[in-house]
DOTIPA-908591 format. One line per 4 residues: their letters; for each residue z, x, y of C-alpha. Coordinates in pm, 1 decimal, decimal comma, always signed. Example, Ala and Ser with C-alpha at 12.3 -4.5 7.8 and 13.67 -1.06 7.14 Angstrom:
2
AS = +780,0 +1230,0 -450,0 ~ +714,0 +1367,0 -106,0 .
% end
This chain:
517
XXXX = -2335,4 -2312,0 -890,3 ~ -1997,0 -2502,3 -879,8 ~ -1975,9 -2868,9 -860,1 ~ -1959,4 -3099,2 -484,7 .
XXXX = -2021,5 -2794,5 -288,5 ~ -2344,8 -2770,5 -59,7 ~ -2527,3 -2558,0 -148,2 ~ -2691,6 -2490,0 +198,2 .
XXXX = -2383,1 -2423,2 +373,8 ~ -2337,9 -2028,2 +434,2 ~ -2050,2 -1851,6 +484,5 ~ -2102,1 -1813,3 +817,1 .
XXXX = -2212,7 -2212,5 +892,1 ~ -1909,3 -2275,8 +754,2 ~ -1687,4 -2030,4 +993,1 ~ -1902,5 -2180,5 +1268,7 .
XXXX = -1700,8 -2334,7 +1580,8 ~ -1366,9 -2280,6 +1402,6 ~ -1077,9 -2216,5 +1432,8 ~ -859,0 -1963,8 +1229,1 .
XXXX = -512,8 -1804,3 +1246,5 ~ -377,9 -1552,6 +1068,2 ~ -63,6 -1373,2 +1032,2 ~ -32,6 -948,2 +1006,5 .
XXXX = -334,3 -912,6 +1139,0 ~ -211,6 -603,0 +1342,5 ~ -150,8 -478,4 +929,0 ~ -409,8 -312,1 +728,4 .
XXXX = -581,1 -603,9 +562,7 ~ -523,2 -814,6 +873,2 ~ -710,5 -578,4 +1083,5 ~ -1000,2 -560,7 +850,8 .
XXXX = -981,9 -970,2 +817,4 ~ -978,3 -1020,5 +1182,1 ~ -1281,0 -723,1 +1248,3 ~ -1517,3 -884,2 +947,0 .
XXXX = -1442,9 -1247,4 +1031,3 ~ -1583,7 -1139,8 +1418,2 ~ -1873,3 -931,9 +1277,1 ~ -1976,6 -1100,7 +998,2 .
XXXX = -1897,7 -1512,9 +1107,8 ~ -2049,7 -1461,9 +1497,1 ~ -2024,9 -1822,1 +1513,0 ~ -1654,8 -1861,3 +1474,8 .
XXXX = -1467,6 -2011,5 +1755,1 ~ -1174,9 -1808,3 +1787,3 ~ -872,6 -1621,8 +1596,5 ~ -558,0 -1716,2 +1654,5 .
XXXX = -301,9 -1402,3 +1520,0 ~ +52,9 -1418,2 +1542,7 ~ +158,1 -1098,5 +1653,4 ~ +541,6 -996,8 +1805,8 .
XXXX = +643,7 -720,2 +2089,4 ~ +748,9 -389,9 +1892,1 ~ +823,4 -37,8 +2100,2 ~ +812,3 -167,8 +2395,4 .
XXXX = +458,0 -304,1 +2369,7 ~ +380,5 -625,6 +2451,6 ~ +172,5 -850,8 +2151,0 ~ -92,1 -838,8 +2395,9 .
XXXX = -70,4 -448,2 +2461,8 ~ -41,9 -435,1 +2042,5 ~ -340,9 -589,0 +1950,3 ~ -561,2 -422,4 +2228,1 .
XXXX = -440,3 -71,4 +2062,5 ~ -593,4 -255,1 +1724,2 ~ -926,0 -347,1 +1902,6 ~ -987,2 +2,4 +2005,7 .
XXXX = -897,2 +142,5 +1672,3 ~ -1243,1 +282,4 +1515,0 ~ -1259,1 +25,2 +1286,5 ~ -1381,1 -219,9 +1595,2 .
XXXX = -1629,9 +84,9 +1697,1 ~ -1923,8 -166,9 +1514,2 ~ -1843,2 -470,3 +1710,5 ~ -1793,7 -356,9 +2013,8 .
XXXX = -2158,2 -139,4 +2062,8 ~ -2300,5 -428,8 +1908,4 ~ -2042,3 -765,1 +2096,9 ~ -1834,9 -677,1 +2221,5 .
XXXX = -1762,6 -1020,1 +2374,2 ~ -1650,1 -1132,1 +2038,8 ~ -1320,3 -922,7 +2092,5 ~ -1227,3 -1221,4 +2318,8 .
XXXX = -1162,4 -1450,4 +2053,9 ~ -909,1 -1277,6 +1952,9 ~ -548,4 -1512,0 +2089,6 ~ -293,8 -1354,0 +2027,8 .
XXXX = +28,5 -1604,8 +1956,0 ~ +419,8 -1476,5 +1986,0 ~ +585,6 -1496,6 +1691,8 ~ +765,5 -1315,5 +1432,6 .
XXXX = +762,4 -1417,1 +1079,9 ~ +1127,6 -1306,3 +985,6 ~ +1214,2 -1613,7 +1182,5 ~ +1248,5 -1971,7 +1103,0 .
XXXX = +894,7 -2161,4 +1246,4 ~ +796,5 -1764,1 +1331,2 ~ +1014,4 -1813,4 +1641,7 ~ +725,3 -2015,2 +1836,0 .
XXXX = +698,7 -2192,0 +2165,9 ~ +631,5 -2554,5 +2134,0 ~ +316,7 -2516,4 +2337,3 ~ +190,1 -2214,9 +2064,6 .
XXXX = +266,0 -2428,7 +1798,5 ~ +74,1 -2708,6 +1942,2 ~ -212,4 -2529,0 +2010,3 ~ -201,2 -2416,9 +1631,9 .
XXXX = -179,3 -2786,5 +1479,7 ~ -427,9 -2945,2 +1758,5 ~ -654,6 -2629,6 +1647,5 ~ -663,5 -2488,9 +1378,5 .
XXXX = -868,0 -2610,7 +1062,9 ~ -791,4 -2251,0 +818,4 ~ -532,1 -2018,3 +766,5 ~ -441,7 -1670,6 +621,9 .
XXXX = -123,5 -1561,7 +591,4 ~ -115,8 -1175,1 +556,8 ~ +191,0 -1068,2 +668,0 ~ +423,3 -932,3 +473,1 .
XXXX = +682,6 -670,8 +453,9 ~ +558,0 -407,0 +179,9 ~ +831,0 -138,2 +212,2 ~ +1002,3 -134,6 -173,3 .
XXXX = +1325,8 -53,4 -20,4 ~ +1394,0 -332,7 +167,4 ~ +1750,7 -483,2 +200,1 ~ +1700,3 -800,1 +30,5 .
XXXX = +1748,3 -1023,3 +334,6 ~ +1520,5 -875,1 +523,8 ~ +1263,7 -896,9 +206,3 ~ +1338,2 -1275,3 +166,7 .
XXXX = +1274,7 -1351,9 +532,0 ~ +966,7 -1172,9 +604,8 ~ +812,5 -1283,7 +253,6 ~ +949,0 -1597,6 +71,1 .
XXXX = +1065,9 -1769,0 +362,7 ~ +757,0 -1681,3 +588,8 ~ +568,8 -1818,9 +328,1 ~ +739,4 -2165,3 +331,9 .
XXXX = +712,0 -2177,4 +698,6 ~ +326,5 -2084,2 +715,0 ~ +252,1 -2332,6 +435,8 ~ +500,5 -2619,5 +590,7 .
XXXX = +310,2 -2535,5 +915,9 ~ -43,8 -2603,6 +746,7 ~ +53,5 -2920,7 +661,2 ~ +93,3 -3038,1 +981,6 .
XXXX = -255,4 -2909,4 +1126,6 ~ -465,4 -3199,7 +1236,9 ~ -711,6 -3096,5 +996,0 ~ -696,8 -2844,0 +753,9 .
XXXX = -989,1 -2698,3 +548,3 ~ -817,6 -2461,2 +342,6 ~ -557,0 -2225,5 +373,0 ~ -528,6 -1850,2 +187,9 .
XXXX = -230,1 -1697,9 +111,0 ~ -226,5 -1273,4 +34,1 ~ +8,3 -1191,4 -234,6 ~ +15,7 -892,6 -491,4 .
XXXX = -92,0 -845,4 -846,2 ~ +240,9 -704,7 -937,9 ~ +445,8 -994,0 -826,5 ~ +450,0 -1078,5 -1194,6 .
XXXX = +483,4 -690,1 -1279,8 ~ +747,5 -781,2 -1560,9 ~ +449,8 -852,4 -1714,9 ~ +237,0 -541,5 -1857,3 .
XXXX = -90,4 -823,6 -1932,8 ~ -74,8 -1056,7 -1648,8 ~ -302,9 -1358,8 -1591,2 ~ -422,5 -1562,8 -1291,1 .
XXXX = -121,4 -1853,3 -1346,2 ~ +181,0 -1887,6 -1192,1 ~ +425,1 -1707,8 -1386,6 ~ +785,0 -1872,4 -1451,7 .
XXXX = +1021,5 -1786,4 -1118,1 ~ +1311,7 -1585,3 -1153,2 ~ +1531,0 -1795,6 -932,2 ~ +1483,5 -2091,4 -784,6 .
XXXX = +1298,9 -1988,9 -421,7 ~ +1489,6 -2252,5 -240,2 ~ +1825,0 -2102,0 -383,8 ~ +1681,1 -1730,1 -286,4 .
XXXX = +1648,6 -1817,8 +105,5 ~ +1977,7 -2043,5 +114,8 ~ +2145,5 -1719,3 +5,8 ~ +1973,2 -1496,1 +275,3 .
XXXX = +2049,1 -1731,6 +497,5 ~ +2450,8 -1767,6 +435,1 ~ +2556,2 -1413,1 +365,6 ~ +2591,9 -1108,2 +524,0 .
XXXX = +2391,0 -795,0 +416,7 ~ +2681,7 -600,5 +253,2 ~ +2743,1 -911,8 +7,6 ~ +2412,5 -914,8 -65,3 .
XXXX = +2291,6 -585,0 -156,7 ~ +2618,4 -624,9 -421,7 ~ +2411,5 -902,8 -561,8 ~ +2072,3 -760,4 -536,7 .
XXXX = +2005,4 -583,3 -918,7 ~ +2167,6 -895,5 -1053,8 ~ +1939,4 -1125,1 -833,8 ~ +1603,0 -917,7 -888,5 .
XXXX = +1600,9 -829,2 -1260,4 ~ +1395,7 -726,6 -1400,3 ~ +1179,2 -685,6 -1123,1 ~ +1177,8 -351,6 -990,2 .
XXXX = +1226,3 -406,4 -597,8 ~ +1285,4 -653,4 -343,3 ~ +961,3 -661,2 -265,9 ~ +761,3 -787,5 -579,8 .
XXXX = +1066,5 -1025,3 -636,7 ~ +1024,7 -1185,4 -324,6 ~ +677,4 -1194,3 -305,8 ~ +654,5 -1340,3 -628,2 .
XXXX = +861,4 -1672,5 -507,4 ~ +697,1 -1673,9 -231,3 ~ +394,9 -1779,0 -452,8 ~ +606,4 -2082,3 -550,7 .
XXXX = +740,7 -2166,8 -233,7 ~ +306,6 -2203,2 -117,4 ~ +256,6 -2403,7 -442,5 ~ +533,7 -2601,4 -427,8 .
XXXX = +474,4 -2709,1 -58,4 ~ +121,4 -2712,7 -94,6 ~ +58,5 -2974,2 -410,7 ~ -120,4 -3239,6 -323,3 .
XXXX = -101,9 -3175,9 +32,2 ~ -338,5 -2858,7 +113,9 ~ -617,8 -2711,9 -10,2 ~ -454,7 -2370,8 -104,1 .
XXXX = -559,9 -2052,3 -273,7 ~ -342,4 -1699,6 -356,5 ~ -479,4 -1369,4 -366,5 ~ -340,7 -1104,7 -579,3 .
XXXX = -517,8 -726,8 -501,9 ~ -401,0 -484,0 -723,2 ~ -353,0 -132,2 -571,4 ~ -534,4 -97,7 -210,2 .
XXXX = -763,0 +209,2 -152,1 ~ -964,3 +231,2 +166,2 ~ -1297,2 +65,6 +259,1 ~ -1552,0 +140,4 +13,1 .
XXXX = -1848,0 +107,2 +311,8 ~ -1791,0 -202,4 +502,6 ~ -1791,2 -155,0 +796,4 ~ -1718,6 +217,9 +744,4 .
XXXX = -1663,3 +401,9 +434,1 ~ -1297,5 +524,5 +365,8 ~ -1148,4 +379,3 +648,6 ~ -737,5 +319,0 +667,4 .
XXXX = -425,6 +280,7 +918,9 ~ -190,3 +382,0 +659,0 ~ -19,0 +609,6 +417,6 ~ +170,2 +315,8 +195,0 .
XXXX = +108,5 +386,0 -229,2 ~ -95,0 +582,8 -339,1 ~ -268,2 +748,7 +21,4 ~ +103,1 +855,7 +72,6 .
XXXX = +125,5 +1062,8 -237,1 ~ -224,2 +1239,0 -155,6 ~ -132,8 +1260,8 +221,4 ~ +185,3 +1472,7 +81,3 .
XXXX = -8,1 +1666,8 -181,8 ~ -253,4 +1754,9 +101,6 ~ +34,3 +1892,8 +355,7 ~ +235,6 +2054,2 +98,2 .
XXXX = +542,0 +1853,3 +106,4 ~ +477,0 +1643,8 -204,1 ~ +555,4 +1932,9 -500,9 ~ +690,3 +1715,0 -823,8 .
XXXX = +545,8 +1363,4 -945,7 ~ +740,1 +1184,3 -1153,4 ~ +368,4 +997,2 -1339,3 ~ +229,1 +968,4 -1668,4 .
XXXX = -80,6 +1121,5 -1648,6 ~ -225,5 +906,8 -1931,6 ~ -101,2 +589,6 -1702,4 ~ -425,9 +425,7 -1538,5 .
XXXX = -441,2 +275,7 -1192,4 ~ -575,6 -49,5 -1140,3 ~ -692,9 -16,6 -766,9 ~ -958,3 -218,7 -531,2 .
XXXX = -1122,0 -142,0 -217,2 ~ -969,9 -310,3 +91,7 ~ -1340,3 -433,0 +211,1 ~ -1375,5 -594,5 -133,6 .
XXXX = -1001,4 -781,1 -78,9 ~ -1155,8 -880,0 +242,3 ~ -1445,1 -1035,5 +179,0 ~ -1256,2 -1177,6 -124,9 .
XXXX = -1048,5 -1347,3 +93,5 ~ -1306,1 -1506,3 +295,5 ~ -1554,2 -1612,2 -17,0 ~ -1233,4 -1772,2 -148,8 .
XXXX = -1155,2 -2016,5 +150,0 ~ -1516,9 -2124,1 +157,0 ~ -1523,7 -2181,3 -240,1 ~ -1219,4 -2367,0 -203,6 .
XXXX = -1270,2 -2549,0 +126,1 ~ -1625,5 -2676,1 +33,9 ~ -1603,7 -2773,6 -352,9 ~ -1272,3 -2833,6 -418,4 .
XXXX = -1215,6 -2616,1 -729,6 ~ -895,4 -2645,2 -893,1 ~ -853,6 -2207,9 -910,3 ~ -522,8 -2126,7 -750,8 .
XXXX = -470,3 -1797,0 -821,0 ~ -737,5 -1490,2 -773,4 ~ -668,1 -1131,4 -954,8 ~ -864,3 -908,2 -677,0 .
XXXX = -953,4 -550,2 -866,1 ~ -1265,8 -344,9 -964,4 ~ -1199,5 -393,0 -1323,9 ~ -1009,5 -317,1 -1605,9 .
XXXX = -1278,7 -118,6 -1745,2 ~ -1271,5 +131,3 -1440,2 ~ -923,2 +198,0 -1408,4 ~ -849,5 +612,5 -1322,7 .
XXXX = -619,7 +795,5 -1497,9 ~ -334,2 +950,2 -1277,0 ~ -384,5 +1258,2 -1457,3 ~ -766,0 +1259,2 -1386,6 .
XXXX = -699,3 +1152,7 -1018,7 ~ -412,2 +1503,6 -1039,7 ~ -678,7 +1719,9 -1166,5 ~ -937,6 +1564,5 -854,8 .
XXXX = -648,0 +1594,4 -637,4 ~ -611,4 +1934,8 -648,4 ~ -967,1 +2041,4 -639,8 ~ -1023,9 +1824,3 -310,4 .
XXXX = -722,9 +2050,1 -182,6 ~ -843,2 +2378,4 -218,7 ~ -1207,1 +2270,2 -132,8 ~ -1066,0 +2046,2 +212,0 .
XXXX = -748,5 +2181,7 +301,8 ~ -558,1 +2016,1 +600,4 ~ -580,8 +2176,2 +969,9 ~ -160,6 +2176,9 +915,0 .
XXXX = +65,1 +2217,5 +634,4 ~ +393,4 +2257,2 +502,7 ~ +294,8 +2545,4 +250,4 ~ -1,3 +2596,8 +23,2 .
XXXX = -64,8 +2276,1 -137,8 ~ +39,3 +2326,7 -537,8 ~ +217,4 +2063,3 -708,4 ~ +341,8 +1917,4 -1107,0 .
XXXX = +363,7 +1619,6 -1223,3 ~ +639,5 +1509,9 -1533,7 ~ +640,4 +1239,0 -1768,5 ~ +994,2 +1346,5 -1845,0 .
XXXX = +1313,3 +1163,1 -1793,8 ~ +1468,2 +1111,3 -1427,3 ~ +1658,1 +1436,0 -1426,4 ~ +1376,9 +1638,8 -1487,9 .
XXXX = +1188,8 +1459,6 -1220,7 ~ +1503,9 +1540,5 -990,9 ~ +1526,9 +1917,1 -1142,4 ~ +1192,3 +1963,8 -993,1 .
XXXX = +1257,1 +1796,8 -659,3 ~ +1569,9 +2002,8 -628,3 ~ +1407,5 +2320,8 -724,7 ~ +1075,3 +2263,7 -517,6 .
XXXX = +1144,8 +2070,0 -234,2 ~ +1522,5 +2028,6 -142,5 ~ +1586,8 +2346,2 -173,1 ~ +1310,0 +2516,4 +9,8 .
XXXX = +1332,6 +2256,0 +294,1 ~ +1744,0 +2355,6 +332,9 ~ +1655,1 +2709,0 +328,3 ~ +1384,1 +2681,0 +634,8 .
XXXX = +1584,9 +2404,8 +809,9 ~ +1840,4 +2658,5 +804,6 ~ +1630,0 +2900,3 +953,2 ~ +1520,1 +2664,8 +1237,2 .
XXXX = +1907,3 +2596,2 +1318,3 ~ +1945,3 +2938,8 +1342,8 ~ +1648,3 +2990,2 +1579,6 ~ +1790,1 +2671,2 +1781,9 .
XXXX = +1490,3 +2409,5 +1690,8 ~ +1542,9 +2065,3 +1566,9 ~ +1577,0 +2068,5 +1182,3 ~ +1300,2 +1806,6 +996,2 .
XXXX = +1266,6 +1907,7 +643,4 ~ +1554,6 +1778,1 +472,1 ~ +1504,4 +1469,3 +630,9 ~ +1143,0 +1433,1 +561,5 .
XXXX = +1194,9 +1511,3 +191,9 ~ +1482,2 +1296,5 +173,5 ~ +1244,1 +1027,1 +243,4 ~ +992,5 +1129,5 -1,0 .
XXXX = +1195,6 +1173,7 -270,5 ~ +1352,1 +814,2 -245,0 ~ +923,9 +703,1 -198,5 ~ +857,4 +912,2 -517,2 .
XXXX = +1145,4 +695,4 -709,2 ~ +1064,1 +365,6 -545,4 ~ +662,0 +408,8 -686,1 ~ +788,2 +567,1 -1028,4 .
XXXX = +752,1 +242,5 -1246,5 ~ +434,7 +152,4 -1107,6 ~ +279,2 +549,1 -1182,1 ~ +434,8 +540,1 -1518,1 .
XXXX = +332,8 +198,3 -1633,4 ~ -22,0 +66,4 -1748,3 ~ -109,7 -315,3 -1664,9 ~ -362,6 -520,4 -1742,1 .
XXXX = -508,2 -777,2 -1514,7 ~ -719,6 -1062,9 -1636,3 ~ -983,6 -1173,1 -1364,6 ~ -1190,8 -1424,5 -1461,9 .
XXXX = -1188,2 -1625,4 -1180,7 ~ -1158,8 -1368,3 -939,6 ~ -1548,2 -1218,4 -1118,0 ~ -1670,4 -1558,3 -1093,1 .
XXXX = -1566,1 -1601,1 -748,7 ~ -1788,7 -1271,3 -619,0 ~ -2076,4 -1410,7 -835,8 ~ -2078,8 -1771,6 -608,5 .
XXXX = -2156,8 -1645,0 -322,7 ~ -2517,1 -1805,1 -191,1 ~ -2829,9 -1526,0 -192,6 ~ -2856,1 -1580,9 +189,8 .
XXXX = -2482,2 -1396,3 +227,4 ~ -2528,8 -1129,2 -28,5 ~ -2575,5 -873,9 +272,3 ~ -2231,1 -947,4 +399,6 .
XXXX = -2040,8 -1062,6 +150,7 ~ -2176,0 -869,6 -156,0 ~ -1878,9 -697,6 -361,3 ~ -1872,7 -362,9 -502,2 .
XXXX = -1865,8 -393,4 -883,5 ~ -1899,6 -72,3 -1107,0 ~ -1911,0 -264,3 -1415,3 ~ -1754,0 -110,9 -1747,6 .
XXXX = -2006,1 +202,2 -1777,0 ~ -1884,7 +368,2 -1431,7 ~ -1885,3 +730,6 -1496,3 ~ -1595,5 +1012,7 -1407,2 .
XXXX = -1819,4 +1098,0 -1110,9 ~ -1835,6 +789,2 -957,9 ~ -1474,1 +768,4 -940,0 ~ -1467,5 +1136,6 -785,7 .
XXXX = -1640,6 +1053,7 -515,8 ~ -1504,0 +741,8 -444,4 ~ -1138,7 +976,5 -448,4 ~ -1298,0 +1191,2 -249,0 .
XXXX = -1412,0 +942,4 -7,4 ~ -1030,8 +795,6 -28,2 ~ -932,3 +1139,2 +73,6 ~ -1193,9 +1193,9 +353,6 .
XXXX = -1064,4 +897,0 +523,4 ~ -693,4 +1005,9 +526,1 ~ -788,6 +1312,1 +637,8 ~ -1009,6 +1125,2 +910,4 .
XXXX = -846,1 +782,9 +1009,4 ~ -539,9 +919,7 +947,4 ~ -422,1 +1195,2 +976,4 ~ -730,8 +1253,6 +1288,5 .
XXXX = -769,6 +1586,5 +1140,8 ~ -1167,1 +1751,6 +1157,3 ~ -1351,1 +1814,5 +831,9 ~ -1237,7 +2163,8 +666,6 .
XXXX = -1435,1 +2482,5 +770,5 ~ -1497,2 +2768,7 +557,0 ~ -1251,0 +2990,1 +739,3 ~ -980,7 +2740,5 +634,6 .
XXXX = -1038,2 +2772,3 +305,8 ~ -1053,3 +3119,7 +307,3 ~ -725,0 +3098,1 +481,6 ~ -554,8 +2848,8 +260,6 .
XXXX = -708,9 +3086,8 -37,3 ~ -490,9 +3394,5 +82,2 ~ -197,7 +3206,9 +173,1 ~ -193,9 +3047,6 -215,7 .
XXXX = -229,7 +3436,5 -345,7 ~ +32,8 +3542,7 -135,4 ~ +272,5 +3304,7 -215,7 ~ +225,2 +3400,8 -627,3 .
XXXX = +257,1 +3713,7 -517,7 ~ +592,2 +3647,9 -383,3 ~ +672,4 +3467,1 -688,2 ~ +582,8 +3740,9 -934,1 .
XXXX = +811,3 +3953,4 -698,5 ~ +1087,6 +3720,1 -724,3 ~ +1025,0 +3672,6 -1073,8 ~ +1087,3 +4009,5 -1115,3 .
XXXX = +1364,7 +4105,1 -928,5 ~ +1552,5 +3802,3 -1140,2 ~ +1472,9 +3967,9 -1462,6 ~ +1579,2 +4341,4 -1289,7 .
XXXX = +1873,5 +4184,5 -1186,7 ~ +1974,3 +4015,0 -1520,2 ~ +1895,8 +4335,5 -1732,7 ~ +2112,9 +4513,9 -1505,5 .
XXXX = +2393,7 +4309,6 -1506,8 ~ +2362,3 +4288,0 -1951,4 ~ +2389,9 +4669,6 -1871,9 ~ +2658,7 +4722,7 -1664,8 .
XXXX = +2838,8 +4411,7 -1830,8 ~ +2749,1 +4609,1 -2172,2 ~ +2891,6 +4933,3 -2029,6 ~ +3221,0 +4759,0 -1898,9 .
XXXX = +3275,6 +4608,9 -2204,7 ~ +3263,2 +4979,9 -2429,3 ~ +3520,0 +5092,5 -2155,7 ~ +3746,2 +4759,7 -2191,4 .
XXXX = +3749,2 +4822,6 -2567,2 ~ +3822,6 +5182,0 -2595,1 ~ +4091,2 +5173,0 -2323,2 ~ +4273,0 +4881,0 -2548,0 .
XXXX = +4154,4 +5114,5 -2835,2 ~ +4380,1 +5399,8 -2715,4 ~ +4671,5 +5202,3 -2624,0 ~ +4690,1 +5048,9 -2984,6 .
X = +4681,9 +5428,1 -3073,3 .
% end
């Protein structure tokens, strides 16, 4: 047991009678966050969540369409009363002070004694402003606003293991900044977009996107602010699957990474990888970021440690192969195949250079989807495949160097951090830890699990019945059939024309033959 901590004091005495906010909690770690604090810490007060209007839904409107997600199903058969603790407070974190009312923010600092910031924007394609304001300068104005609560236990900021991705070993420090953060939002804030996206490769090297870039000074920008003035920790996940069991297993909201690749393979669309297969992924449940997050703002509000940085994975012993997770892929497929799909699911993934990748996108994707949007123009419908494909081919690029790249993440803290909890809060706040002996079967089924909740949470499609299968089965034999035909009209086709070439050619020849005559 640490040093000056009481050892008496649960995690859920601790959470009792206050008060939190947290930002994104209408994302995919928010929304497990907000659901576990309620569940799990009955005693808490109330959850303030900043949360803006977006297609024509009011914040209010938006986070009663999160409360009646399944992943609330627990809390409210069993309290539902609890879902009134949820405030939600208008704001948007793209803008300066998240764009709140004086009143709001009042409430906040008069409040409020911990924080999580978990918003972020995650798309790698971002235009750089927009990635500056919704991550490094969000994060100074969360951590500038958490020094001027009343009182402030602790405050938890969600970053990203690969905001140090330059790195292939990488360490829970804070890494040298690229640029100076202060410098990064002064820019944002003076130019246009057009200048910047000029400047953007020169500004980001040799970081791969926007998005790790800015997330990665947005870890300064917290420490920076936060010296000497707040109690503040940052939590680094690595790749996100779903929920290993708490409160459900496999449950997710979204098809960002890794879910989006098997959510393609599944409906056909996805047909060329561009992976190492021999590259392993370093991934972590989202219940075990979760509860991560929590144990770390009671470590850290109650003794006073001096970790500021948490590496949040399974461990590096237990990492999957990508070719391995391929292999699993495809079996799942033609055992679980989806209610809808594009065409029987078959697909290959290259370790070759970028134009092979592209060959194989051309040749199994672009192509097909022209030829059948084609068809639909013909047949007046709306035309959806190029435009979908577009969209996954510029995904597939975007992911490329992080499935063709191995890192390894040091977490010692992080493995002492799930060993403190207290034996009374085990129950809740256990985390799932294979250990370095895991077998290929454990990580089957928790891929399979990963891909049961897609197909469930997701994509709301039923489980697979036998006459699916049987019907995916026929549609996979017809379409090698097809193939084989194809196949062979090319080769008829290019023996006849070395034929009829060969034949013109004896003509040619003894026609100039004669005249030389």
């Amino acid at each position: 047991m640490w040093e000056n901590i009481d050892s008496k004091i649960s995690i859920p005495e601790f959470y009792e009678n206050k008060n939190v906010f947290i930002t994104g909690a209408t994302g995919y770690l928010g929304k497990l966050l907000v659901e576990k604090l309620l569940r799990s810490c009955s005693g808490i007060r109330n959850i303030y969540v900043l949360i803006r209007a977006k297609h024509g839904k009011s914040p209010q409107d938006r986070m009663s369409d999160v409360t009646n997600d399944p992943l609330f199903d627990t809390i409210r058969k069993e309290n539902s009363a609890a879902l009134n603790k949820i405030i939600p407070i208008i704001g948007d974190i793209e803008k300066v002070n998240f764009g709140l009312s004086e009143k709001d923010k009042a409430t906040i600092i008069e409040n409020v004694t911990i924080i999580f910031h978990c918003a972020a924007s995650i798309r790698f394609d971002d235009p750089i402003k927009k990635a500056v304001f919704a991550n490094t300068r969000s994060a100074r104005e969360i951590t500038l606003l958490a020094r001027q609560l009343k009182r402030i236990d602790v405050f938890v900021h969600l970053s990203t293991a690969y905001s140090n991705c330059d790195n292939l070993i990488v360490e829970e420090k804070l890494y040298p900044a690229k640029m100076n953060w202060r410098d990064l939002i002064r820019l944002a804030e003076e130019y246009d977009e057009t200048t910047l996206q000029y400047l953007v490769h020169k500004l980001i090297y040799p970081m791969p996107n926007t998005y790790v870039f800015t997330k990665a000074l947005a870890e300064h920008a917290v420490v920076d602010l936060a010296k000497d003035k707040i109690p503040a920790v940052i939590m680094r996940p690595t790749v996100v699957f779903s929920t290993y069991s708490d409160p459900v297993p496999g449950w997710l909201d979204n098809i960002n990474g890794t879910a989006g690749v098997f959510y393609g393979l599944g409906k056909g669309v996805v047909r060329s990888i561009w992976v190492d297969i021999n590259v392993k992924l370093d991934h972590v449940f989202a219940d075990s970021v979760t509860k991560a997050l929590i144990i770390a703002s009671w470590k850290k509000a109650l003794s006073g440690n001096t970790d500021e940085v948490y590496l949040c994975n399974l461990a590096s012993d237990i990492r999957i192969h990508f070719g391995d997770m391929h292999e699993m892929g495809k079996v799942y497929i033609q055992n679980s195949p989806s209610v809808s799909y594009l065409w029987p699911p078959e697909t290959n993934g290259t370790s070759n250079n970028y134009y092979v990748f592209y060959f194989f996108v051309l040749l199994r994707q672009l192509l097909p989807a022209i030829f059948i949007d084609t068809l639909l123009i013909l047949s007046k419908r709306q035309p959806m495949l190029w435009k979908v494909n577009r969209k996954i081919f510029i995904a597939m690029s975007c992911l490329a160097p992080f499935m063709r790249n191995t890192w390894i993440f040091k977490n010692e803290n992080y493995m002492e951090l799930i060993k403190s909890i207290l034996q009374q809060d085990s129950k809740e706040f256990s985390i799932v830890n294979f250990g370095p002996n895991a077998s290929r079967k454990i990580h089957d089924e928790c891929l399979v699990m990963f891909s049961d909740g897609i197909r469930k949470y997701y994509a709301k499609e039923p489980p697979a019945t036998e006459a699916m299968v049987k019907k995916q089965a026929m549609l996979v034999l017809v379409e090698k059939l097809c193939k084989i035909i194809l196949l062979g009209l090319v080769i008829y086709y290019v023996f006849c024309e070395k034929r009829l070439i060969s034949v013109l050619s004896g003509k040619v020849y003894t026609y100039f033959e004669n005249l030389d005559a």
